[in-house]
Structures are given as C-alpha cells and as structure tokens.
MIDRENFI-330014 format. One record per atom (N, C-alpha, C): residue in three letters; x, y, z. Coordinates in pm, whole numbers, plus 50000, padded with zeros to 5 digits. Layout:
<rs>
alaXYZ;...
</rs>
This chain:
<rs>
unk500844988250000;unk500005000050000;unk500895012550000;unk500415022149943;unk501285032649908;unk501295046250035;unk502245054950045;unk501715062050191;unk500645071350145;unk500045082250203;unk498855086150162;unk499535101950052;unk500705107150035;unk501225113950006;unk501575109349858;unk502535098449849;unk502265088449694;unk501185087249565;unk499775085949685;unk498595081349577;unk498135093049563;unk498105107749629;unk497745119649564;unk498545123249470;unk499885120149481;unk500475126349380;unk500255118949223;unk500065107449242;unk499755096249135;unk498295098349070;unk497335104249173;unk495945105149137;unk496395122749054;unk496725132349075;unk496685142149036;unk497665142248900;unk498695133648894;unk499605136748773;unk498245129548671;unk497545120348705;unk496705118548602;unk495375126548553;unk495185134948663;unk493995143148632;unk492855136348684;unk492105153248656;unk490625149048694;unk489855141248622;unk488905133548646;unk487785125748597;unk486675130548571;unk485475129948510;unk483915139048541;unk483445116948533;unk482425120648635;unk481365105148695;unk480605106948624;unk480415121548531;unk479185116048425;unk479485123048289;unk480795111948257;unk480805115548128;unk481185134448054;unk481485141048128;unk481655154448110;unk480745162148019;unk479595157548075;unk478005167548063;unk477855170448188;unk478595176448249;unk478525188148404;unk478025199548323;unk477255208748425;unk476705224548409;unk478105229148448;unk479055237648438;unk480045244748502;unk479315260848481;unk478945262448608;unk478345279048618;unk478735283948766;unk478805295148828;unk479505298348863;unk478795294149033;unk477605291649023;unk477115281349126;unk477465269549157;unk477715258049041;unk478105247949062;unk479415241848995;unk480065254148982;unk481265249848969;unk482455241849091;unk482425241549153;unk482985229449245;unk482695219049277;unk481105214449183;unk481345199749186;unk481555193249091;unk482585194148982;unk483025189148907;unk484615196348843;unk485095188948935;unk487055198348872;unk487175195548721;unk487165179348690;unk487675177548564;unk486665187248411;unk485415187648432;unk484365197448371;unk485245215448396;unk485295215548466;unk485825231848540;unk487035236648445;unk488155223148463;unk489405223448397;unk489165226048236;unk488095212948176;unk488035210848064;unk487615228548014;unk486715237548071;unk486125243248021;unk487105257448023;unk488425258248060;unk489355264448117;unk490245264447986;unk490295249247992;unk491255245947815;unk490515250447694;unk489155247147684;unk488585254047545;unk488495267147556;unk488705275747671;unk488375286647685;unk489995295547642;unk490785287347597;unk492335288147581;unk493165291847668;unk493235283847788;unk494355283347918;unk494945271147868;unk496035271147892;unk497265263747847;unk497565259847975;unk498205242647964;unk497825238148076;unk499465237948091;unk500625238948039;unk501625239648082;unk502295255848137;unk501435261348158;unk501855274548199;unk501815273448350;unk502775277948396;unk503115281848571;unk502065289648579;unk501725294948710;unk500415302948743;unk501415319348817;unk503045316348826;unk503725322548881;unk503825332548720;unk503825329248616;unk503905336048493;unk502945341948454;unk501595338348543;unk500295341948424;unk499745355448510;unk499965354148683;unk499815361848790;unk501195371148848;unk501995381948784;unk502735385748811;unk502365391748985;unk503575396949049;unk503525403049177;unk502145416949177;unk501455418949294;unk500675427449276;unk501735441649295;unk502885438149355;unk503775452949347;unk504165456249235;unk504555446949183;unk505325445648996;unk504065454748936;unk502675446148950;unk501865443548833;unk501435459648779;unk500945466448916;unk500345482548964;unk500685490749023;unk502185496848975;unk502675504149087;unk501735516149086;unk502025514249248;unk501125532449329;unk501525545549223;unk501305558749272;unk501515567849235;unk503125575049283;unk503085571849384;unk504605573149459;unk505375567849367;unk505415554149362;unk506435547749253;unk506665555349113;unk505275558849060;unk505145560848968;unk506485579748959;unk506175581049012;unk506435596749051;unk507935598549094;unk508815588549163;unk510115587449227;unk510195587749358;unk509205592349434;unk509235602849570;unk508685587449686;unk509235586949819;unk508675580849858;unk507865589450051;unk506975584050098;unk506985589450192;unk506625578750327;unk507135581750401;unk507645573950560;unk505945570550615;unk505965561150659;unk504745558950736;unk504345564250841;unk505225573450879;unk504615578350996;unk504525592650972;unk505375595050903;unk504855611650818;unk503515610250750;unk503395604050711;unk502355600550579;unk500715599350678;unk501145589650765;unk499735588150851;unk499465599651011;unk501145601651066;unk500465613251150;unk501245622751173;unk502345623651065;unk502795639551035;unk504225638651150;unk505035645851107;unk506045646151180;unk506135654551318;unk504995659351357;unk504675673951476;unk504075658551575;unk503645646551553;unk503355639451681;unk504895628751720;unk505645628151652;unk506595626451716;unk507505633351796;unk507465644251799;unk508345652851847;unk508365653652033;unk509335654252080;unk509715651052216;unk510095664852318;unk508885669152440;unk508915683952448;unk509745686952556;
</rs>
C-alpha cells in the first residue's frame, strides 16, 4: 500500500475525471462539483495547461505600481499617517 502522500500525487499527475461523462453544468454556482468539467472548460476557453500560474499572475507590486512609485518620491509611514509634529519630544 502506498503512503497517503504517493497516491495523491499519482491521482493528480493523472487528472481529473467527470462521473458523468463530462455533461457537468460548470456555472458559477456549481462549479465545484466537478474539477475535471471546470478544467476542461478552462482549456477550450484557451488556458494552456503547461503554463506556471507564477507567469500568468505577476507580483501585485510589479503588476500596479502606486503613484509614489510612479512619481520617484517616497513617503515614511509615519509622516504620511500622522505627520512629523506627533513625534516630536517636548
């Protein structure tokens, strides 16, 4: 018998299945009960199944830089949220 870590990996390199023949509804209600339907409809929809998800989803810092970035300038978090007059020591 295989350990339980083995047969997932063995069940997943082969993919999903559909139990009825892959005439599933995939809508956005019942899309989780059927992966292999979900997947299939992912591929005709033209997702490529050898693509990393690290390539397709760049960093959200990369993807949109702020306006700051955009601009050169940066500003301190504590200036920015309560000004440099509440730090000050009397």
């Amino acid at each position: 018998m295989l350990p339980k870590r083995s047969r997932r990996t063995v069940s997943k390199s082969i993919g999903p299945t559909c139990p009825f023949a892959g005439s599933c509804e995939v809508s956005k209600t019942q899309r989780r009960h059927c992966p292999a339907c979900r997947l299939q409809k992912c591929l005709d929809a033209g997702m490529r199944k050898d693509t990393s998800s690290s390539s397709v989803h760049p960093s959200p810092a990369l993807a949109h830089p702020g306006p700051c970035a955009a601009s050169g300038h940066t500003l301190r978090r504590h200036q920015h949220f309560h000004g440099t007059a509440s730090h000050q020591v009397y």
